[in-house]
N, C-alpha and C positions, 0 to 999 in steps of 0.2 A: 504494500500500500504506500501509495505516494504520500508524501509527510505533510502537506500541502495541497487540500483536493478543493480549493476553492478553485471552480473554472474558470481556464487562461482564457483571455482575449482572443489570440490566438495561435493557432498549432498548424507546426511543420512537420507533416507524416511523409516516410517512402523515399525516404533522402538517397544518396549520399549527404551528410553535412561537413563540409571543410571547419574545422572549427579555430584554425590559426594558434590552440593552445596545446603548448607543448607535453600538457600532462595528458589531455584524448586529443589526439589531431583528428581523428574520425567519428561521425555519428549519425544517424539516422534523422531523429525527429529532435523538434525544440517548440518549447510551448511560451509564449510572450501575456503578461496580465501588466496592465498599466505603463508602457512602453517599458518594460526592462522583460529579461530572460529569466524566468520562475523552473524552467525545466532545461536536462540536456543530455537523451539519450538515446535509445530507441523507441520505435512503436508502440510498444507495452507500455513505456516509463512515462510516456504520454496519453495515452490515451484515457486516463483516470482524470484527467484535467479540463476533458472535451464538456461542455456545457450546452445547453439548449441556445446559450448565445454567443459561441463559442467558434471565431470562423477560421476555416477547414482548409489546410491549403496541400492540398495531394500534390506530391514533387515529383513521382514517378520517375523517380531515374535521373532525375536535373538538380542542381548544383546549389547548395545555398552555402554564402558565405559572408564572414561579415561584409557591412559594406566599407566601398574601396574609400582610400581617401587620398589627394592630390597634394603632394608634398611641397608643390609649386606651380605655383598656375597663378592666370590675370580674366579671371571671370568677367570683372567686371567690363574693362577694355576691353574685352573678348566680345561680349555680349553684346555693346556698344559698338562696336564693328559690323556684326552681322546688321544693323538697322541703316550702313553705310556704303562706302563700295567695297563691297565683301570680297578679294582676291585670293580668302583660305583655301578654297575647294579649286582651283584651277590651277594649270600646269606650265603651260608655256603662254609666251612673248603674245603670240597672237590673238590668247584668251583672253590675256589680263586685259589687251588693246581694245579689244572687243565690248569686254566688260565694263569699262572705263567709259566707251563713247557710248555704252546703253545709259547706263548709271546718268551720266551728265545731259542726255538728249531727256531722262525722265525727271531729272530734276534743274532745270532750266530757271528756279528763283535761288538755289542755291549758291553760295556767296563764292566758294571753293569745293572742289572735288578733293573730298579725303575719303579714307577708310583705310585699303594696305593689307597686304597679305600674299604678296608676293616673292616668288622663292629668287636668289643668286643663279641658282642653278638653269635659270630658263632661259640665260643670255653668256653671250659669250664671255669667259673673264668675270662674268658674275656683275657685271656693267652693262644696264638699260643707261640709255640716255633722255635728255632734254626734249631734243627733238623727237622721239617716237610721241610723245605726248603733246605736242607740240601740234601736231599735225591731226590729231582727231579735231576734227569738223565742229563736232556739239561741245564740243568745253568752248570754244569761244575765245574771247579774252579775259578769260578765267582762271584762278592759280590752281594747280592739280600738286598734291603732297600727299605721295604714299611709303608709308614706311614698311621698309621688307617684314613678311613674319616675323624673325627672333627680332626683331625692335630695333638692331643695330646697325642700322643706314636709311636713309630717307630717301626716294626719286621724287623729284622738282620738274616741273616746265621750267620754261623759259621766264614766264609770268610768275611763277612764286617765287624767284629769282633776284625777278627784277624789284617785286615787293618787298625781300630782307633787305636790298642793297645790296646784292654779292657780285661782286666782281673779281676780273683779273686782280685785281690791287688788294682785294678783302682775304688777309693772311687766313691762313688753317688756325683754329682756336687749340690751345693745349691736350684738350681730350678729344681730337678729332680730326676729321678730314677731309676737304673740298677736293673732292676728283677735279681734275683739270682737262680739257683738250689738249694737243699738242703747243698750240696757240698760248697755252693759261687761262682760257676761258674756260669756268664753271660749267664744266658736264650735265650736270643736273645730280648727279649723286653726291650726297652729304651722308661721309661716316660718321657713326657713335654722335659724341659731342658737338660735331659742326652739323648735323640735323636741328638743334636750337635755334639757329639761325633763324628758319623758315619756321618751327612750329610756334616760334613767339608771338607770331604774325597772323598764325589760325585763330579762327573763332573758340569761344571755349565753349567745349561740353557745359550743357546747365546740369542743377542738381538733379533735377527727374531726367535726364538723358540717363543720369547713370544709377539713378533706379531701375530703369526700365531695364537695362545693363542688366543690371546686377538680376535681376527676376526673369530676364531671358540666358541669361550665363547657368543660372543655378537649374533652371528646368534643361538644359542642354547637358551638365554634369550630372543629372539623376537620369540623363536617359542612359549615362555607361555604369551607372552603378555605386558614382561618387555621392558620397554622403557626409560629406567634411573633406576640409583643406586648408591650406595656407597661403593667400595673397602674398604672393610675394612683392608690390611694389604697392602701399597705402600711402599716401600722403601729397604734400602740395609741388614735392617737384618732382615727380613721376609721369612721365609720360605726358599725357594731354590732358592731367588736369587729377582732383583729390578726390577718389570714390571712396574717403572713409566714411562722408555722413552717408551714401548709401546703404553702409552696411548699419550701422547707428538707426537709421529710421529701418529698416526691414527688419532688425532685431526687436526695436522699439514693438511696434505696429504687426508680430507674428507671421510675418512673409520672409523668413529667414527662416528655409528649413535644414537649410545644413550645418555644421560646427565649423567655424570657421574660424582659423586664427591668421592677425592680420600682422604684416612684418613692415612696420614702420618705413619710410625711406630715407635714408641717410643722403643727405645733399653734400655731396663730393667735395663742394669748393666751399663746404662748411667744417664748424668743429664740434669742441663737446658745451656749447653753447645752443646745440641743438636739444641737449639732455631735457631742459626742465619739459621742453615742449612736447617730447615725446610721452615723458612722466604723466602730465597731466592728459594726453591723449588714450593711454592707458588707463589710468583711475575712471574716466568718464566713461568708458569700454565699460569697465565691470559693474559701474551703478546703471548703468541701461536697460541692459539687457541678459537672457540667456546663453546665448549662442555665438555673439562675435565676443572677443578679446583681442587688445592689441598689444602683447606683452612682446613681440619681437621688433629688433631693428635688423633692416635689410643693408648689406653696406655691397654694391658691384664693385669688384676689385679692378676686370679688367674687362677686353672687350669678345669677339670671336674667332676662331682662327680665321675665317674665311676670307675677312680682312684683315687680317694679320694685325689685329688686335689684342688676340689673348695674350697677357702676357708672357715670356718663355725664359727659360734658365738662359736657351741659347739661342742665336738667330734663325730668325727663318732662311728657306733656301729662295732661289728664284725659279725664274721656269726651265734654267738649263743645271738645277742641281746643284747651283756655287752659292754660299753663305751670300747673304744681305747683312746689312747695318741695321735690321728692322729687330728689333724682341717685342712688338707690341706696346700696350700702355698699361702703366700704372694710374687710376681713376684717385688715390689715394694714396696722400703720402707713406711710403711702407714703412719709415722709421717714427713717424705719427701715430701709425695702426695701431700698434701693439696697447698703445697709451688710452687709444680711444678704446679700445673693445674691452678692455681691465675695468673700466668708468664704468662704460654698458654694464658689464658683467656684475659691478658692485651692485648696480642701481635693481639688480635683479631681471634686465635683460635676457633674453637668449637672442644671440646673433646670426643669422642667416646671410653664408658668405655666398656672393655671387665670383666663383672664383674656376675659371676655363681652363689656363693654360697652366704650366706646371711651376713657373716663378708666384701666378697668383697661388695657387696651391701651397705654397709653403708658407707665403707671405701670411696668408689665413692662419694655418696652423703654428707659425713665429705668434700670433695674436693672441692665442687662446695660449698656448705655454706659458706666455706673457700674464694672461688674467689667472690662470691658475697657480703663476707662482705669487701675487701679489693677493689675492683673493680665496684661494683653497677652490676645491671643486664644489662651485654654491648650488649642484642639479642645475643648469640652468641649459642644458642638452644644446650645446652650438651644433649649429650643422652647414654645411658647405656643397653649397650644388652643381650642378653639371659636371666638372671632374673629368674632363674632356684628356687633357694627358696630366696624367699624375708620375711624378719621378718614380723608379722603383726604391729609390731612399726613403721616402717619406707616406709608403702603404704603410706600415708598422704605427708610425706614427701617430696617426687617427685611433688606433685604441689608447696608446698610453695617456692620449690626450682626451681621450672619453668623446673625441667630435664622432660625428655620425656622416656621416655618405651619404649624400640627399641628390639620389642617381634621375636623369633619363634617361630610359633604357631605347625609347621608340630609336635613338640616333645614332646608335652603336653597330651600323652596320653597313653596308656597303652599297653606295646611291652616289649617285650625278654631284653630287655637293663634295661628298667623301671623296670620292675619286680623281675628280679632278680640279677643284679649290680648297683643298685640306691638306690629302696624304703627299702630293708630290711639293709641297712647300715646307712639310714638316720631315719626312726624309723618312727611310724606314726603319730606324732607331725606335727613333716618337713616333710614327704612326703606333710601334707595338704598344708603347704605354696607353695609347686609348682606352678608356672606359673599363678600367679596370676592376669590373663587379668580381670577378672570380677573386681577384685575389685580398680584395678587400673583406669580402665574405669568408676565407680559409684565415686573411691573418686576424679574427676575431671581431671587426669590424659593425657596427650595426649600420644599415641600412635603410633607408625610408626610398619611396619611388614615389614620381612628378611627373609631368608632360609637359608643363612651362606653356601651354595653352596660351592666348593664339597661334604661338608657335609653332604645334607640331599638335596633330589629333590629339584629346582628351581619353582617346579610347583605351581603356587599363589592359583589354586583351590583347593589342596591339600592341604594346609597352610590352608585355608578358611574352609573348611571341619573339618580338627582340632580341629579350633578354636571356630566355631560353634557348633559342636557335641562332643569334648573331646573326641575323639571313635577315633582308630584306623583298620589299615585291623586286626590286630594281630587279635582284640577282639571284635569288632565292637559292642559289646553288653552290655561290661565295658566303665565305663565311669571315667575320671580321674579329681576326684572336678569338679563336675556339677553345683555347684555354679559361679567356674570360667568364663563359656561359654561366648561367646560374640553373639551379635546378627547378623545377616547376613549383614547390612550394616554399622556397625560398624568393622566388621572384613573386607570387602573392603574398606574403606574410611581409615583404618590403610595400607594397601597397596598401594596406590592412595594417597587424600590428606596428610598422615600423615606424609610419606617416603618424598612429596615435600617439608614439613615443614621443617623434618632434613634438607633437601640439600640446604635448602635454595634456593627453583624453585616455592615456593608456588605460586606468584606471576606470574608465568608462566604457570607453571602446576599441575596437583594434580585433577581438578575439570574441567568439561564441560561448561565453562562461555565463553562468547563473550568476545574478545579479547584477549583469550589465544591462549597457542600455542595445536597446532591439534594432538597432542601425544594421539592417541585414539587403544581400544582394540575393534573386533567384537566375540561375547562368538557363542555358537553353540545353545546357549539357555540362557532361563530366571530364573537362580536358585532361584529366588524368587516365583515364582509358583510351583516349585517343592519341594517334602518332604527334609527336611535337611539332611537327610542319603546319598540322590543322588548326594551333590555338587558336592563330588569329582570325578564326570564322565563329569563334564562342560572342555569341549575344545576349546582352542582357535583357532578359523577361520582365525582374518585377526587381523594383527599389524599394525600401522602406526605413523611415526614419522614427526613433522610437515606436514601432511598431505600426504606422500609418502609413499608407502607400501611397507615395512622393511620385512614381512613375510605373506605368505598367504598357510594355509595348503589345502587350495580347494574354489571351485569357491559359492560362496551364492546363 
């Protein structure tokens, strides 16, 4: 007899159930009463729970597992994109072109053509120009400013150009870079920092733009299964503008159905003068509401390889395989960092490094040594993302230092980006160090997974697929360090438990345990029975957030 036979809300019969917890990783059925987990086992151990009100979710064979959570993503800009001109879902030069002069022929009172979403990969050298925009008919004489997916370069017309002032004569600014013509005439492309140029110049998102943002972001993250995450860029100098009162009213106001933890932004060409503001943005988080907190600060270290921005121990190559003068940049002074991140750390901070190439990588982990030997280890779980080449000195590292690996896995593999704006500039030394999940995971390492959304699908099976197989659609045949691969429940539990860890919800959620709360995923199947090449055809069926279904794509 169950110890406990007040009838659950509801029950999960006919499993498999993944349960992400090390003590039963496997189970059948789970019974949910007042959004938390009241049962966890099989059929039998449930069914004494079932009630005349009691509803009945028959799994037959398909997948429940906790729900996933995004260790770094931009929902909100995310979300606020799709309502613009959307260039996520398309591939090449001709579509974006395409899409561009639909966009601007249907919006004809619009002041500037923005939105962005367009990949490097779709043009030669990873260089669109001025003129291709230039020349679509319906923009007019009108500014077009699209910023590629990962955020880190802006294409310009001629016209939004000519509105920052940018000329031959207007120098590259510290953290960035005015592609040139042969001439010194402004291309239209503005890396990293010198895209401020033009966005200071855009209209700003108003507050309900990124409401609406943020309430179309969140219903698009419950369609994969996400049920919590971590914002990785909150605040006033981030991108196009501050979506934390978004989160603030949808918390307020119960239209915040996910956990969401928000990672402050650290303004680069600022100091620890930014501390109280962050303080008091945090305190106002927790007298809110339920569901958002803003206890982290975000600090980018450096920029992407693709523009040979990330920062590097050592230079990039060219196109004929001889050293450059180039290592990338430093966004923040590295003999500064250590001072700043100690401060954060006291203040009760966790830091969230944006750190690519393998100079940032150290320089991160130089910062937390730094706060840990001035401070003691105060829990405050630092973690560092993307991790695109890490030295093999400094795998080890990240355990003694307690940081966490805050991986995406969807880029760890081999595609038109990788192949020929990455690996031939990094040399195949450092290509090998790429995305070193394997060895992060054997040298003790904990783990969290992200998608960095708009940048790259939100999809967590996709991620999972990756990460498991190294294999992409490009290539599905190459494999990118197969030593890297993670195992299939390793690469879920980095989704699930590891993403709870960052957010500091372990204790809540992350795993299928009695007493937590009922943040559960339904899969369309059991990627564990199936060959590894097929994860990334697993669909999510049913979302739910303390036991309320947030999304359901079809009936079980």
């Amino acid at each position: 007899m169950h110890p406990d036979l007040h009838p659950a809300d509801l029950v999960f019969l006919g499993g498999p159930v993944y349960t992400v917890d090390p003590a039963r990783s496997w189970a059948g059925a789970v019974a949910v009463r007042d959004g938390r987990i009241v049962a966890v086992g099989q059929d039998h151990d449930v069914r004494p729970l079932i009630g005349p009100g009691t509803e009945v979710v028959d799994l037959a064979g398909k997948l429940l597992l906790p729900g996933f959570q995004d260790s770094h993503v931009h929902p909100v800009l995310a979300g606020t994109t799709l309502a613009r001109c959307n260039l996520h879902e398309l591939a090449t030069k001709d579509e974006y072109l395409a899409a561009v002069s639909d966009y601007a022929a249907a919006h004809p009172d619009a002041e500037w053509i923005t939105g962005g979403g367009w990949s490097f990969q779709a043009f030669p050298g990873g260089m669109p120009h001025r003129t291709m925009l230039d020349a679509i008919a319906s923009v007019g004489d009108r500014p077009v400013a699209l910023p590629v997916a990962d955020g880190h370069a802006l294409w310009a017309n001629s016209r939004a150009l000519e509105i920052a002032g940018i000329t031959k004569d207007t120098p590259d600014p510290a953290d960035g870079r005015i592609e040139r013509d042969p001439d010194g005439t402004p291309n239209g492309m503005l890396q990293e920092g010198a895209a401020e140029l033009v966005t200071r110049f855009m209209p700003a998102a108003t507050d309900e733009d990124f409401y609406q943002g943020l309430l179309a972001g969140q219903a698009y993250l419950h369609s994969y299964g996400i049920t919590g995450w971590q914002d990785a860029g909150v605040g006033p100098n981030f991108g196009t503008g501050d979506v934390y009162g978004a989160y603030l009213r949808a918390d307020r106001e119960g239209t915040l159905t996910a956990r969401v933890r928000g990672a402050q932004w650290w303004d680069r060409e600022g100091g620890l003068e930014q501390l109280p503001f962050f303080l008091e943005r945090r305190e106002e988080s927790e007298r809110n509401g339920e569901r958002f907190r803003a206890g982290t600060v975000k600090i980018m270290l450096d920029g992407v390889a693709e523009n040979h921005t990330a920062a590097m121990l050592e230079p990039y190559l060219d196109g004929c395989g001889c050293q450059t003068n180039t290592t990338g940049l430093d966004f923040v002074d590295p003999e500064k960092l250590p001072g700043y991140v100690a401060e954060l750390d006291a203040a009760g901070f966790q830091v969230h490094f944006h750190a690519l190439g393998d100079r940032a990588v150290r320089n991160a982990l130089d910062a937390i040594e730094e706060a840990l030997r001035r401070n003691g280890d105060r829990g405050n779980r630092h973690h560092l993302a993307h991790l695109q080449v890490v030295h093999p000195d400094d795998i080890a590292r990240f355990r003694e230092l307690g940081a966490i690996a805050n991986i995406q896995p969807l880029w760890a593999c081999h595609e038109p980006q990788m192949d020929e704006l990455t690996i031939p500039f990094l040399g195949e030394r450092r290509a090998g160090w790429q995305y070193p999940f394997g060895s992060l995971l054997r040298a003790g390492v904990p783990l969290a997974a992200g998608s960095d959304w708009s940048v790259s699908t939100p999809d967590v099976m996709a991620g999972v697929h990756v990460a498991v197989n190294r294999t992409g659609e490009e290539d599905p045949n190459r494999v990118l360090g197969p030593e890297e691969r993670l195992d299939l429940g390793s690469a879920l539990a980095a989704y699930t438990a590891g993403t709870a860890r960052v957010n500091h919800l372990d204790h809540l959620t992350g795993s299928i345990q009695t007493g937590k709360l009922a943040d559960l995923v339904v899969l369309d199947r059991n990627p564990f029975d199936g060959p590894s090449q097929a994860i990334a055809e697993t669909r999510v069926l049913r979302t739910y957030v303390q036991g309320e279904l947030v999304h359901a794509a079809t009936e079980l």
